[in-house]
N, CA, C and O atoms as a printed pandas DataFrame, in Angstrom:
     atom_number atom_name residue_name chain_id  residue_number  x_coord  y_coord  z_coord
0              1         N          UNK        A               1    6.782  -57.759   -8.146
1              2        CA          UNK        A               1    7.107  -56.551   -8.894
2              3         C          UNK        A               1    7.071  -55.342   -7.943
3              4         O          UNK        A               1    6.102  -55.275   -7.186
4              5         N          UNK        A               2    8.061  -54.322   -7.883
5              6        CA          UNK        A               2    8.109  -53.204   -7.120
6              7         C          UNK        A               2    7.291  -52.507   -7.412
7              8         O          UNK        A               2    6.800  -52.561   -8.539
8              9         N          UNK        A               3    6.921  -51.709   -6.573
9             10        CA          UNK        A               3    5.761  -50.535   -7.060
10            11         C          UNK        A               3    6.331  -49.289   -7.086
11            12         O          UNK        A               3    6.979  -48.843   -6.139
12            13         N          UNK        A               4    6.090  -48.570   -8.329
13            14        CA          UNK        A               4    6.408  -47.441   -9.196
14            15         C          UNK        A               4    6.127  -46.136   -8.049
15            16         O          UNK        A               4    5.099  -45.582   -7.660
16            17         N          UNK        A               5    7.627  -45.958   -7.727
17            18        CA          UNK        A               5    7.829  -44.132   -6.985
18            19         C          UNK        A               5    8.258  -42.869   -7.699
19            20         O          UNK        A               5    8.433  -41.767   -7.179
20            21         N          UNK        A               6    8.373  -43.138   -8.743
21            22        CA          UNK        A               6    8.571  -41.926   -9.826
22            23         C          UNK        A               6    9.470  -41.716   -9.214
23            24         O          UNK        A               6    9.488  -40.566   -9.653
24            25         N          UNK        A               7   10.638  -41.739   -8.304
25            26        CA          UNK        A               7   11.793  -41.795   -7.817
26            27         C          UNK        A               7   12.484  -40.543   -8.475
27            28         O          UNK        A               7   12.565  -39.477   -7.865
28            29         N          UNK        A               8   12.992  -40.722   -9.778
29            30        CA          UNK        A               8   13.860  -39.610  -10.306
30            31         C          UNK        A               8   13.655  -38.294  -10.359
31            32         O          UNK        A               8   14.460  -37.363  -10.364
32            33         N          UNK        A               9   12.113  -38.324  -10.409
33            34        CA          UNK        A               9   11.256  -36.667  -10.558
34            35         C          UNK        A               9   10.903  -36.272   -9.460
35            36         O          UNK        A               9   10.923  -35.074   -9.176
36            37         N          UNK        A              10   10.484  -37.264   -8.574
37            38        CA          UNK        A              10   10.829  -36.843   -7.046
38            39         C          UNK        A              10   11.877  -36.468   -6.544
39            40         O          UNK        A              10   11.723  -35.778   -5.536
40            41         N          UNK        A              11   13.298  -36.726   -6.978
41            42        CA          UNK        A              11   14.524  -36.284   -6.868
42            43         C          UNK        A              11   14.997  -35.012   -7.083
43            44         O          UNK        A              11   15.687  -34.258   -6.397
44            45         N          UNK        A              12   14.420  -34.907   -8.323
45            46        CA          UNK        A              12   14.616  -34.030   -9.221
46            47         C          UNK        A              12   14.210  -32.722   -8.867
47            48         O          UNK        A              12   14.761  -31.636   -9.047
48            49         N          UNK        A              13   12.848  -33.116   -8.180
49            50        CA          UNK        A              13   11.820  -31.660   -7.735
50            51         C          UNK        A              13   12.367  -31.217   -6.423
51            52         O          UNK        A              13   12.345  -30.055   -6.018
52            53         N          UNK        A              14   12.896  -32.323   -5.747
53            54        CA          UNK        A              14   13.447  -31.640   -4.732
54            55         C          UNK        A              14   14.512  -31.325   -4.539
55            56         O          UNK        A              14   14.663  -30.793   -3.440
56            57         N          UNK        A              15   15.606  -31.434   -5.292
57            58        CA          UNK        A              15   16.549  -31.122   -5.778
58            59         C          UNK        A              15   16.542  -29.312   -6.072
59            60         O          UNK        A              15   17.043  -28.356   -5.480
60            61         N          UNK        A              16   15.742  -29.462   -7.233
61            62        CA          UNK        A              16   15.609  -27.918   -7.415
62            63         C          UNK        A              16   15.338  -27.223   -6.503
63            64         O          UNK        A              16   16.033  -26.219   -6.340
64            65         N          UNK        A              17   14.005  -27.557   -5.390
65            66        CA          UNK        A              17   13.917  -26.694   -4.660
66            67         C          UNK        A              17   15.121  -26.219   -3.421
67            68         O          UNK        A              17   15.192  -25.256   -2.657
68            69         N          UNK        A              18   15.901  -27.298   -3.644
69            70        CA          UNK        A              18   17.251  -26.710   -2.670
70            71         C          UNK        A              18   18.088  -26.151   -2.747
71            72         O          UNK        A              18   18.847  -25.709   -1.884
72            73         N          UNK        A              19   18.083  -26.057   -4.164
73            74        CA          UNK        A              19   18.882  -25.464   -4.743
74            75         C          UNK        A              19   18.125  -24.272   -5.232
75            76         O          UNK        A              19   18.669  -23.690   -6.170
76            77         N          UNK        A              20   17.153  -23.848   -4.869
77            78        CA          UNK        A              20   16.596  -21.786   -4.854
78            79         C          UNK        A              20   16.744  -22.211   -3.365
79            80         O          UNK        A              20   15.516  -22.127   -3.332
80            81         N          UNK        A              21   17.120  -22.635   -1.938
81            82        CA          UNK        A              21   17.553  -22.643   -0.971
82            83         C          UNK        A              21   18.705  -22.310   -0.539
83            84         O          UNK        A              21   18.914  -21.921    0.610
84            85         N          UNK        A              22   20.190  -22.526   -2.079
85            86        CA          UNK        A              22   20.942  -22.330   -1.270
86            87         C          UNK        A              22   21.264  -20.289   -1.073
87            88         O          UNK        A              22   20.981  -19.348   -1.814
88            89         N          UNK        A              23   21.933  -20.363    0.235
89            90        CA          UNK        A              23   22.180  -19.569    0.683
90            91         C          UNK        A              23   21.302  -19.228    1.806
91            92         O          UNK        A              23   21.507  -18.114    2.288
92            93         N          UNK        A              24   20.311  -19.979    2.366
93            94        CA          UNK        A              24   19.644  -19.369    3.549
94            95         C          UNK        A              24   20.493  -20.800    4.690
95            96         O          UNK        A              24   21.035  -21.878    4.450
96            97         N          UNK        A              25   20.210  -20.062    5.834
97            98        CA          UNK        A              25   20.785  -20.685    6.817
98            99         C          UNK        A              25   20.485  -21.906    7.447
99           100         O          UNK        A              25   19.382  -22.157    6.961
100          101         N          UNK        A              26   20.732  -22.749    8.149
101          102        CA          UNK        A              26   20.477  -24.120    8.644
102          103         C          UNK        A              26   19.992  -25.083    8.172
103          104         O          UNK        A              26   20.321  -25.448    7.044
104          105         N          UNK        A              27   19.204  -25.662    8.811
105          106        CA          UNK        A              27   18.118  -26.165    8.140
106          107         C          UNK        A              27   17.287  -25.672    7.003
107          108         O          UNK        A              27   17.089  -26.664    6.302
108          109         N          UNK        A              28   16.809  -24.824    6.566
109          110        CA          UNK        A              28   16.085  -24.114    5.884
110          111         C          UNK        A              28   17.007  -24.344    4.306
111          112         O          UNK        A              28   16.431  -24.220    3.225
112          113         N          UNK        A              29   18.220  -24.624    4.396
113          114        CA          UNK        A              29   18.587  -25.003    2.841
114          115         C          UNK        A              29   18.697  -26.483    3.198
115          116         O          UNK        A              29   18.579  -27.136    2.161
116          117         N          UNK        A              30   18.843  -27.111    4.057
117          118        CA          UNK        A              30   19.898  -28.382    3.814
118          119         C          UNK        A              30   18.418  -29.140    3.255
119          120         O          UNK        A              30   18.453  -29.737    2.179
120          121         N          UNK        A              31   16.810  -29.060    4.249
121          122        CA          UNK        A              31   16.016  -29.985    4.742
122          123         C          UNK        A              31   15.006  -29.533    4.207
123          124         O          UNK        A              31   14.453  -28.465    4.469
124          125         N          UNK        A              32   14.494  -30.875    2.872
125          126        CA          UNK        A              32   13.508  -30.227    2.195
126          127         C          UNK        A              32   12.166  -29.422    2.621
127          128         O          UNK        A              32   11.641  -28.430    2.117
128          129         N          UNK        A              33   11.825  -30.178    3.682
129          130        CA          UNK        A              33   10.899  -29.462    4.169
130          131         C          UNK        A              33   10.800  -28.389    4.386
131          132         O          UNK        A              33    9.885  -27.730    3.893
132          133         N          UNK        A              34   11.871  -27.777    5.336
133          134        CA          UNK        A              34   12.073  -26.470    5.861
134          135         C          UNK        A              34   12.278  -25.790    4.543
135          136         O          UNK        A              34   11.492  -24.892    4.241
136          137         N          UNK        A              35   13.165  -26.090    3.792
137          138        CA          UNK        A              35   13.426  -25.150    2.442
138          139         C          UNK        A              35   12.534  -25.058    1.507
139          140         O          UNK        A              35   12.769  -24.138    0.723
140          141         N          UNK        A              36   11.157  -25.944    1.187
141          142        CA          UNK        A              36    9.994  -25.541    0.506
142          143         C          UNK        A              36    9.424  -24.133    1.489
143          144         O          UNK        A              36    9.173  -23.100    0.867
144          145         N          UNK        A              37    9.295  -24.143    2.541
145          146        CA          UNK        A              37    8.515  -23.248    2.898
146          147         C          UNK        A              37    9.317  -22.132    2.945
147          148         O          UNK        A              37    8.685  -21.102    2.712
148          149         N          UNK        A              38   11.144  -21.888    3.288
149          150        CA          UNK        A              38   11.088  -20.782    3.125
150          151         C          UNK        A              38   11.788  -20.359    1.684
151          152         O          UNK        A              38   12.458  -19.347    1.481
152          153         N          UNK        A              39   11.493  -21.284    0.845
153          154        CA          UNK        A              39   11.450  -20.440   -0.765
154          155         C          UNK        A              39   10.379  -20.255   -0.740
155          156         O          UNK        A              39   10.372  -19.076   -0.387
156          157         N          UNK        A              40    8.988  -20.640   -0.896
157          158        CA          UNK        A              40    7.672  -20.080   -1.078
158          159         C          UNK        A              40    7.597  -18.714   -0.294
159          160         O          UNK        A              40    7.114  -17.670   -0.732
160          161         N          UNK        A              41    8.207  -18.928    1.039
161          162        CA          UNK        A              41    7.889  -17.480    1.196
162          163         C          UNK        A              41    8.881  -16.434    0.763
163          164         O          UNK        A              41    8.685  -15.267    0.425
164          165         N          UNK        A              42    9.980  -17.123    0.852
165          166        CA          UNK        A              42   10.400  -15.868   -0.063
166          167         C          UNK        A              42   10.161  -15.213   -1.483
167          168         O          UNK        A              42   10.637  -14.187   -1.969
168          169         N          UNK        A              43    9.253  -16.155   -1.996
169          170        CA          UNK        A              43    8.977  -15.754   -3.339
170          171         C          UNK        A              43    7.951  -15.030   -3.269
171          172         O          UNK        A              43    7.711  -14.367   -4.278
172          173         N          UNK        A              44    7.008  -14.901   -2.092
173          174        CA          UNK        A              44    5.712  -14.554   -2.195
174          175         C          UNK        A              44    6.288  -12.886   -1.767
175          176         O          UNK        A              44    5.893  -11.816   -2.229
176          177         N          UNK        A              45    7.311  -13.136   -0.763
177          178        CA          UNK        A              45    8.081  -11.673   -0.342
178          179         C          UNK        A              45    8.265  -10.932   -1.836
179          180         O          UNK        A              45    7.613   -9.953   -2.198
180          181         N          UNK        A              46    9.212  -11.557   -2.557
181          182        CA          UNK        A              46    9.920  -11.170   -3.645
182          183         C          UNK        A              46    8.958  -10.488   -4.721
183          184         O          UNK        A              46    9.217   -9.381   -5.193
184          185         N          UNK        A              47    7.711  -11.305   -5.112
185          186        CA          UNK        A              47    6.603  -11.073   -6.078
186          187         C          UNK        A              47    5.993   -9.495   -5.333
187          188         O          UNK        A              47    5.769   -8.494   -6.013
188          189         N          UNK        A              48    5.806   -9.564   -3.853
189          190        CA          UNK        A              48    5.206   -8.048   -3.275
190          191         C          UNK        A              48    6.258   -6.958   -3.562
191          192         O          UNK        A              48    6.113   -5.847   -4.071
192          193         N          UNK        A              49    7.529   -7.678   -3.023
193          194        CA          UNK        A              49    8.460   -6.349   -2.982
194          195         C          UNK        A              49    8.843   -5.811   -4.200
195          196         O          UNK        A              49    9.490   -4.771   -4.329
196          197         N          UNK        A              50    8.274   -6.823   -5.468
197          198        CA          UNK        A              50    9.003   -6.152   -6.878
198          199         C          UNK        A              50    8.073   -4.544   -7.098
199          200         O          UNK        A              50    8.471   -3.454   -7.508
200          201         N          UNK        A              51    6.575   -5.043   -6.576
201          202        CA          UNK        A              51    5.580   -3.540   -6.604
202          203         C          UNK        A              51    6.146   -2.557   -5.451
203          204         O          UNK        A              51    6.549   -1.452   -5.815
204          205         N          UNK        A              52    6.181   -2.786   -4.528
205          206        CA          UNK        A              52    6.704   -1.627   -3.529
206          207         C          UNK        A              52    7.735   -1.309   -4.003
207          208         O          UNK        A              52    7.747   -0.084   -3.890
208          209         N          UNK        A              53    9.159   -1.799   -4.747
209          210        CA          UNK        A              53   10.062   -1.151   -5.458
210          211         C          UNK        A              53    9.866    0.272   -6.391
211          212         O          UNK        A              53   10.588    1.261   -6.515
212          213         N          UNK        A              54    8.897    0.002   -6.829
213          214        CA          UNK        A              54    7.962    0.695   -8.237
214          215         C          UNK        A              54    7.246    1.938   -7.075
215          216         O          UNK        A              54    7.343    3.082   -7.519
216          217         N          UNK        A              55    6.758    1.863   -6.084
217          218        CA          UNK        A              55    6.199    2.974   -5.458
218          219         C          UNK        A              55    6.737    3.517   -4.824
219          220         O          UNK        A              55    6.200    4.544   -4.408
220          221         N          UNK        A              56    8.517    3.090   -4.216
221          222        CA          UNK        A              56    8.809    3.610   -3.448
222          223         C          UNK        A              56    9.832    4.593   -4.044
223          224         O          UNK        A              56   10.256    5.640   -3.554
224          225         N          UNK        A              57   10.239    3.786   -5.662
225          226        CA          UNK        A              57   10.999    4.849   -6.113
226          227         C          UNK        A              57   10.182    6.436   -6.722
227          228         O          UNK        A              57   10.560    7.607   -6.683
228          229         N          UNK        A              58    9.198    5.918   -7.144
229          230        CA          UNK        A              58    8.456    6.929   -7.648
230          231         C          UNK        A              58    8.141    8.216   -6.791
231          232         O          UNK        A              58    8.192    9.422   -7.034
232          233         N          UNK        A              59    7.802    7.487   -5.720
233          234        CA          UNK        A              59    7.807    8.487   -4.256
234          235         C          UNK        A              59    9.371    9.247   -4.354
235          236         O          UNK        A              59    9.452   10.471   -4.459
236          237         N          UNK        A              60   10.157    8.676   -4.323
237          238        CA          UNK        A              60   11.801    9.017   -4.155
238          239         C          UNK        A              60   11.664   10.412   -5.050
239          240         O          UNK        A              60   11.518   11.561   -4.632
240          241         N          UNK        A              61   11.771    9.867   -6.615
241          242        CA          UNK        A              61   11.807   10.748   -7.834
242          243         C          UNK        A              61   10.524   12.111   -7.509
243          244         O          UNK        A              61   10.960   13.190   -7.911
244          245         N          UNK        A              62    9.511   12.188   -7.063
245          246        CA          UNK        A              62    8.624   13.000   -6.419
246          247         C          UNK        A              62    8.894   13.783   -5.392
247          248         O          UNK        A              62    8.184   14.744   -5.096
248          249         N          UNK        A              63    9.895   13.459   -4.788
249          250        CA          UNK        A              63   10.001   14.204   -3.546
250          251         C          UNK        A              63   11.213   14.990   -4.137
251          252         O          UNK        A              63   11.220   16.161   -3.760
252          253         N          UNK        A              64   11.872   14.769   -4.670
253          254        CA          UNK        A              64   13.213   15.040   -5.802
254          255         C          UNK        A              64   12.765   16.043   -6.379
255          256         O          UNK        A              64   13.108   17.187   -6.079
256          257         N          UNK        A              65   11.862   15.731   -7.370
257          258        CA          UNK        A              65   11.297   17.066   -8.132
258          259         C          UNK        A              65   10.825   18.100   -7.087
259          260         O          UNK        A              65   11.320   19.224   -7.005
260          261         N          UNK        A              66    9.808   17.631   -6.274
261          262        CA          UNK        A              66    9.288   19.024   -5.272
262          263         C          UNK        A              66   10.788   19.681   -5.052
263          264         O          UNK        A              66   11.029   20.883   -5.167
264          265         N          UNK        A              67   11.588   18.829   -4.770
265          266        CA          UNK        A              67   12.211   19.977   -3.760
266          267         C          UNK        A              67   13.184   20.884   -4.571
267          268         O          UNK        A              67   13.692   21.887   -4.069
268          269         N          UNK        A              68   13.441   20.442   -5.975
269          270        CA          UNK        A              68   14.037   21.278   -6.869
270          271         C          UNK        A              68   12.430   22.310   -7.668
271          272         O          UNK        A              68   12.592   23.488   -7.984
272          273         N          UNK        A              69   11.661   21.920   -7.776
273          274        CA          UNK        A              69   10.777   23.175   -8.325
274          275         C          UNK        A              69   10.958   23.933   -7.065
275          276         O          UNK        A              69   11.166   25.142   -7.171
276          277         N          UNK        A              70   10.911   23.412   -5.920
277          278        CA          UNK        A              70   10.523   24.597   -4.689
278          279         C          UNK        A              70   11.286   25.634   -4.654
279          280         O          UNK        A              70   10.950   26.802   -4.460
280          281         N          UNK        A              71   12.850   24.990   -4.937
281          282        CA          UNK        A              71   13.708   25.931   -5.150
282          283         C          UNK        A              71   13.844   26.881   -6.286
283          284         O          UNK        A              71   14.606   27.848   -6.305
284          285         N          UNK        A              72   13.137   26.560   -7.110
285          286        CA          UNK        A              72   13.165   27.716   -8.353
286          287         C          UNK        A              72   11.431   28.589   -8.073
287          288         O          UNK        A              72   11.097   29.404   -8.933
288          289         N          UNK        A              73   10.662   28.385   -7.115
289          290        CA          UNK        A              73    9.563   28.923   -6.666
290          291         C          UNK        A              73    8.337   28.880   -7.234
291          292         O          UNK        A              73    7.585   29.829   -7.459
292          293         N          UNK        A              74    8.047   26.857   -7.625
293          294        CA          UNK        A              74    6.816   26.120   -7.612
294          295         C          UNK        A              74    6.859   24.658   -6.984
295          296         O          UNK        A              74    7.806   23.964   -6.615
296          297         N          UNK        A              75    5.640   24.470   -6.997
297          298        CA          UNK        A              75    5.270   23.383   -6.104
298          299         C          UNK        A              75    5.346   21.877   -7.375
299          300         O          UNK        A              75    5.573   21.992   -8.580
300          301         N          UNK        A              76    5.159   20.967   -6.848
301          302        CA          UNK        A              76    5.510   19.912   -7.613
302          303         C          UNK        A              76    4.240   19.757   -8.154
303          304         O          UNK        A              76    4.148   19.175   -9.235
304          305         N          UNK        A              77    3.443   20.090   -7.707
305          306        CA          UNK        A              77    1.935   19.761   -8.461
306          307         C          UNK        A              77    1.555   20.600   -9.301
307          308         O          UNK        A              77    0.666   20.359  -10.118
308          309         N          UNK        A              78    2.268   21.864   -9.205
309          310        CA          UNK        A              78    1.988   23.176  -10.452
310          311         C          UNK        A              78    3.098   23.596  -11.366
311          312         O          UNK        A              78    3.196   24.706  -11.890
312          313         N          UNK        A              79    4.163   22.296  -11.537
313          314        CA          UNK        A              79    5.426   22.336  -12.090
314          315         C          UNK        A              79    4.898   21.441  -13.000
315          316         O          UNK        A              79    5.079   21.524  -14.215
316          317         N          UNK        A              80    3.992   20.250  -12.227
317          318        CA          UNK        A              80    3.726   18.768  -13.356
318          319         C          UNK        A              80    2.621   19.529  -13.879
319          320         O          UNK        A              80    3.077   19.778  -14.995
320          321         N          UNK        A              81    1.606   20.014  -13.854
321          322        CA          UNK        A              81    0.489   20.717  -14.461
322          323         C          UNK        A              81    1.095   21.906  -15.829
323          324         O          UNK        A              81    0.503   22.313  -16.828
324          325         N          UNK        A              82    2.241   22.135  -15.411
325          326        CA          UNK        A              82    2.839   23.665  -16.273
326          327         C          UNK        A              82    3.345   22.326  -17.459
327          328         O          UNK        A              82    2.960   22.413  -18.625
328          329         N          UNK        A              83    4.129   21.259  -17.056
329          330        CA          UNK        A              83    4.897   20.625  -17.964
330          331         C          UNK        A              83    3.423   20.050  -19.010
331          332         O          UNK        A              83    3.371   20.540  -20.138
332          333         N          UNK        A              84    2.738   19.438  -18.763
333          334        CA          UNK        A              84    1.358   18.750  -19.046
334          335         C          UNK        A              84    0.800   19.769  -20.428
335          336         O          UNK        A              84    0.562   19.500  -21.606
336          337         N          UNK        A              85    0.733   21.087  -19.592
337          338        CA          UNK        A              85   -0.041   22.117  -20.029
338          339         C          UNK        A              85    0.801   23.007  -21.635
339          340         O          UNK        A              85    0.326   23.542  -22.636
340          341         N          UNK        A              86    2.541   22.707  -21.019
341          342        CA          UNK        A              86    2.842   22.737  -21.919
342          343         C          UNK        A              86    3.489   21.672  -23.201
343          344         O          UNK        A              86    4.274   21.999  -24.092
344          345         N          UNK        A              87    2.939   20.467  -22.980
345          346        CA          UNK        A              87    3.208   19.217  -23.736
346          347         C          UNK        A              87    4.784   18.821  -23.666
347          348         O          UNK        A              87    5.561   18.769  -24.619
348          349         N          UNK        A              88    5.077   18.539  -22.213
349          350        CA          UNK        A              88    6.586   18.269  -22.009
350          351         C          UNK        A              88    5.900   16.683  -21.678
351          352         O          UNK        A              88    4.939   16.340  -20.988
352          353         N          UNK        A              89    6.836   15.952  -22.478
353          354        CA          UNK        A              89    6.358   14.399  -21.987
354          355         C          UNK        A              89    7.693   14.036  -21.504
355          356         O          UNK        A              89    8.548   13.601  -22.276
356          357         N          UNK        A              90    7.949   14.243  -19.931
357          358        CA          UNK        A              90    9.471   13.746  -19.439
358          359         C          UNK        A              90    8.244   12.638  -18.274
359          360         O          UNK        A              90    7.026   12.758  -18.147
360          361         N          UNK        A              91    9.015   11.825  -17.732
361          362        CA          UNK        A              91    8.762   10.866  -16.546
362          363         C          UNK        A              91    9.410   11.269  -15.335
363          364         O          UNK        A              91   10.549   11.736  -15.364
364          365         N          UNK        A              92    8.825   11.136  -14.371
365          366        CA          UNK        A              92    9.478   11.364  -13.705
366          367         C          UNK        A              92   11.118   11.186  -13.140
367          368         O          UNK        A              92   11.857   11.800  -12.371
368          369         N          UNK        A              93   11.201   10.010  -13.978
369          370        CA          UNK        A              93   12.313    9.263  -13.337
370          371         C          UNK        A              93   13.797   10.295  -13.922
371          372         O          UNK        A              93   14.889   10.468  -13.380
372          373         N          UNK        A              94   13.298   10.770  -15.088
373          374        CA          UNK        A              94   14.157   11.649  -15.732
374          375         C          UNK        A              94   13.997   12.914  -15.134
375          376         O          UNK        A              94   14.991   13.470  -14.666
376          377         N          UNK        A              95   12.693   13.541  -15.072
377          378        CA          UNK        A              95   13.206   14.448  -14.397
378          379         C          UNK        A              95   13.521   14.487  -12.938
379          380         O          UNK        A              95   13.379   15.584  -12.397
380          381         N          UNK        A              96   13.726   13.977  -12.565
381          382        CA          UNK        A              96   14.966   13.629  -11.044
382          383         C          UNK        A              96   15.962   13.811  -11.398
383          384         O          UNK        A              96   16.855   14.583  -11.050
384          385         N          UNK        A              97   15.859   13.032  -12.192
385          386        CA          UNK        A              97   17.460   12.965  -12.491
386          387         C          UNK        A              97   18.312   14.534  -13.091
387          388         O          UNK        A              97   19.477   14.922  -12.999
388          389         N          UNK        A              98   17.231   15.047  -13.630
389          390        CA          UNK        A              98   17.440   16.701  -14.695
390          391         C          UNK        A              98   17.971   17.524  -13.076
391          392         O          UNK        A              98   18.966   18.236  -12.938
392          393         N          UNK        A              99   17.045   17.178  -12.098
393          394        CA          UNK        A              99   16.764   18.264  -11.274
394          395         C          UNK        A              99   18.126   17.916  -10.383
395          396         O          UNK        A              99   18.536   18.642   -9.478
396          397         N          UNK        A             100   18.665   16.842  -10.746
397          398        CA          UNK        A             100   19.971   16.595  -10.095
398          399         C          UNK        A             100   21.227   16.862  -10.390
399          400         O          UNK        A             100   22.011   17.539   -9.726
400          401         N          UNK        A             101   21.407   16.336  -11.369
401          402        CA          UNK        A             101   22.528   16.883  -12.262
402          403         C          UNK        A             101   22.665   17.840  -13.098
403          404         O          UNK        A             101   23.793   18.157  -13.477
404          405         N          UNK        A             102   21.295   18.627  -13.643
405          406        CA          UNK        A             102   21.307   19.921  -14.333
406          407         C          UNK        A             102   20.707   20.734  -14.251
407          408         O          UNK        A             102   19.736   20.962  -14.972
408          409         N          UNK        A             103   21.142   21.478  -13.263
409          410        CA          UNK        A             103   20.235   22.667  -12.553
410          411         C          UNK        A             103   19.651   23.749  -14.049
411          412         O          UNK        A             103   18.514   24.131  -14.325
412          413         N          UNK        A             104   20.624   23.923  -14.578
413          414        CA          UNK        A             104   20.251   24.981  -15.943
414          415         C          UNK        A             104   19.049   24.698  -16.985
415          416         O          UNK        A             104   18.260   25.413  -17.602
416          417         N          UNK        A             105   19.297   23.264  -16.879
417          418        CA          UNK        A             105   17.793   22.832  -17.793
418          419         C          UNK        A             105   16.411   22.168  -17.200
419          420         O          UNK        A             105   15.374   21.833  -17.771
420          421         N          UNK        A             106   16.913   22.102  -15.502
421          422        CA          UNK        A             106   15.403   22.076  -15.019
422          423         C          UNK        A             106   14.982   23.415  -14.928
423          424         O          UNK        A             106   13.966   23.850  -15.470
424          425         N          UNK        A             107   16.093   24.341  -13.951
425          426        CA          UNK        A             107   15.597   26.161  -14.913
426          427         C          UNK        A             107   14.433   26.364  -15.522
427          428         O          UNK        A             107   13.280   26.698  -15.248
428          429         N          UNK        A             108   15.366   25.931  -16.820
429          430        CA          UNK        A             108   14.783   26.037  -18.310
430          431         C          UNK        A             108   13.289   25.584  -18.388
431          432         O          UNK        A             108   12.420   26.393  -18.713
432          433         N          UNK        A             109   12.880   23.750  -17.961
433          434        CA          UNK        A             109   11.972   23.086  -17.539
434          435         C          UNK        A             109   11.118   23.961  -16.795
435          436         O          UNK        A             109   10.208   24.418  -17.488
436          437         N          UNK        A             110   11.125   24.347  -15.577
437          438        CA          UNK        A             110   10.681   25.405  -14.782
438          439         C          UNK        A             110    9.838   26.445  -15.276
439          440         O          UNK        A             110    8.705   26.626  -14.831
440          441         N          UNK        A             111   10.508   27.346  -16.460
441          442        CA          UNK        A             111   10.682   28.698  -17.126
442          443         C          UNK        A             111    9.617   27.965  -17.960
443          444         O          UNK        A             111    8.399   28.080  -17.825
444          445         N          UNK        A             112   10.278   27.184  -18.853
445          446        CA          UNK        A             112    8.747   26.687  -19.766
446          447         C          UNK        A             112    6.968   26.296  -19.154
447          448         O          UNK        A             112    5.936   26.680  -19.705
448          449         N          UNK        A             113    7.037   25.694  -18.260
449          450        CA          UNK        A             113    6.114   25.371  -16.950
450          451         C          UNK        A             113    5.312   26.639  -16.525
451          452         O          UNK        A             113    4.101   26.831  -16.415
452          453         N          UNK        A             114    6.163   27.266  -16.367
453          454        CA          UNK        A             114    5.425   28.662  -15.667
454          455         C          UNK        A             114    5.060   29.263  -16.937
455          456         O          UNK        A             114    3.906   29.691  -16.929
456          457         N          UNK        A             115    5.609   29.405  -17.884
457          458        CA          UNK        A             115    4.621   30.448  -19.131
458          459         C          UNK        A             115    3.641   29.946  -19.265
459          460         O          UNK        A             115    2.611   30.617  -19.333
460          461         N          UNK        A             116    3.629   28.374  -19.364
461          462        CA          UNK        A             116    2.499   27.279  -20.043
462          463         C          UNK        A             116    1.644   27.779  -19.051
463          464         O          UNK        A             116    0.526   28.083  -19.465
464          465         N          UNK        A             117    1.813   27.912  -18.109
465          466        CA          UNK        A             117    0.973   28.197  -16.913
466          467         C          UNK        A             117    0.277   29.476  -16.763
467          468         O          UNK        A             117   -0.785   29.429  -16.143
468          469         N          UNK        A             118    0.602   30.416  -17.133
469          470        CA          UNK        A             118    0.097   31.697  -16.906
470          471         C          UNK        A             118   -0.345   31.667  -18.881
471          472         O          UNK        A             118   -0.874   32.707  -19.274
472          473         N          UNK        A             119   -0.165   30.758  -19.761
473          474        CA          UNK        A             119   -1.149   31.027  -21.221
474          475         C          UNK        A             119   -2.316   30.410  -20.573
475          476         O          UNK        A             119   -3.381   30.974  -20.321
476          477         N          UNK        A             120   -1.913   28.880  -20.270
477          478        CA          UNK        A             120   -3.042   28.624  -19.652
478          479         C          UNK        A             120   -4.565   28.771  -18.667
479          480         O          UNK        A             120   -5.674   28.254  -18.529
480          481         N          UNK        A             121   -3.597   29.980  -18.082
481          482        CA          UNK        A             121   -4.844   31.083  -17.210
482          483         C          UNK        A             121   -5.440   31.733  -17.711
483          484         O          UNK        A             121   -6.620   31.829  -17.372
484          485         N          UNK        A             122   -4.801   32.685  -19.016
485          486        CA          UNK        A             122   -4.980   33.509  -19.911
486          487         C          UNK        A             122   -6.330   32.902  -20.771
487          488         O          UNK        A             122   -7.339   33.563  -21.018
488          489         N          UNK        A             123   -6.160   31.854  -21.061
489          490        CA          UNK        A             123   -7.295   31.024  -22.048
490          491         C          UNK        A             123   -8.034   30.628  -21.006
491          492         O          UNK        A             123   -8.941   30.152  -21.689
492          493         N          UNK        A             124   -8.392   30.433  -19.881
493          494        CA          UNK        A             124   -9.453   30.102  -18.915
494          495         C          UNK        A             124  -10.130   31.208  -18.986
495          496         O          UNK        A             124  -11.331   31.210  -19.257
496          497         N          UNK        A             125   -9.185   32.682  -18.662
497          498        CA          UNK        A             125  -10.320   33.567  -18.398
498          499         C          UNK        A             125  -10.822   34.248  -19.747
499          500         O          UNK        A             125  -11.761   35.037  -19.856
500          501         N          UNK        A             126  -10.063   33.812  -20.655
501          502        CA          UNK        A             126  -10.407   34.497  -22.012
502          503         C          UNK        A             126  -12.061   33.618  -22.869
503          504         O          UNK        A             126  -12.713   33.876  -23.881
504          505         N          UNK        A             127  -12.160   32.540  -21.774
505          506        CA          UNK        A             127  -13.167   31.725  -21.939
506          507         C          UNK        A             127  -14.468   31.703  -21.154
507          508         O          UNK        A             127  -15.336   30.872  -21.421
């Protein structure tokens, strides 16, 4: 009697893994070996780079806003404090985008920010 290699699921498993292989070069798709290791690492790449995506845009959208409050004459840290202060719930990601395509209503954004900002002083020292 032959002895039992699970043959098909062994096939099967490696099968798949060559197939998240294809498209890398040489060896590395054709030869299971080589192509387990570089899908694992590319996945381990892929799983890090999905978070650095997330920080690097945020950074992006941040540097975006500074440089449009700067131009209306505040800083990005006393633009997000004015919005806060005056219960503007935008994300950043939007306001990038405001400060890009609509100069008149980051303005506006701005203009609201700075009053919130100077009531807000007003009630510190009135306290």
């Amino acid at each position: 009697m032959p002895r039992a290699t699970n043959g098909p699921a062994s096939r099967s498993r490696r099968k798949k893994m060559l197939e998240k292989a294809k498209g890398f070069r040489g060896r590395r798709s054709k030869l299971f070996r080589y192509a387990k290791n570089a899908v694992m690492k590319a996945q381990v790449w892929a799983f890090r780079d999905r978070k650095t995506r997330k920080r690097n845009f945020r950074m992006l959208w941040q540097q975006r806003i500074n440089a449009a409050a700067r131009a209306n004459g505040l800083t990005y840290s006393r633009f997000i404090e004015g919005l806060k202060a005056a219960a503007i719930d935008l994300d950043r990601k939007v306001l990038s985008d405001i400060a890009i395509k609509d100069d008149a209503a980051f303005k506006a954004l701005v203009a609201k920010a700075q009053a919130a900002l100077v009531a807000k002083a007003a009630a510190h020292k009135a306290a």
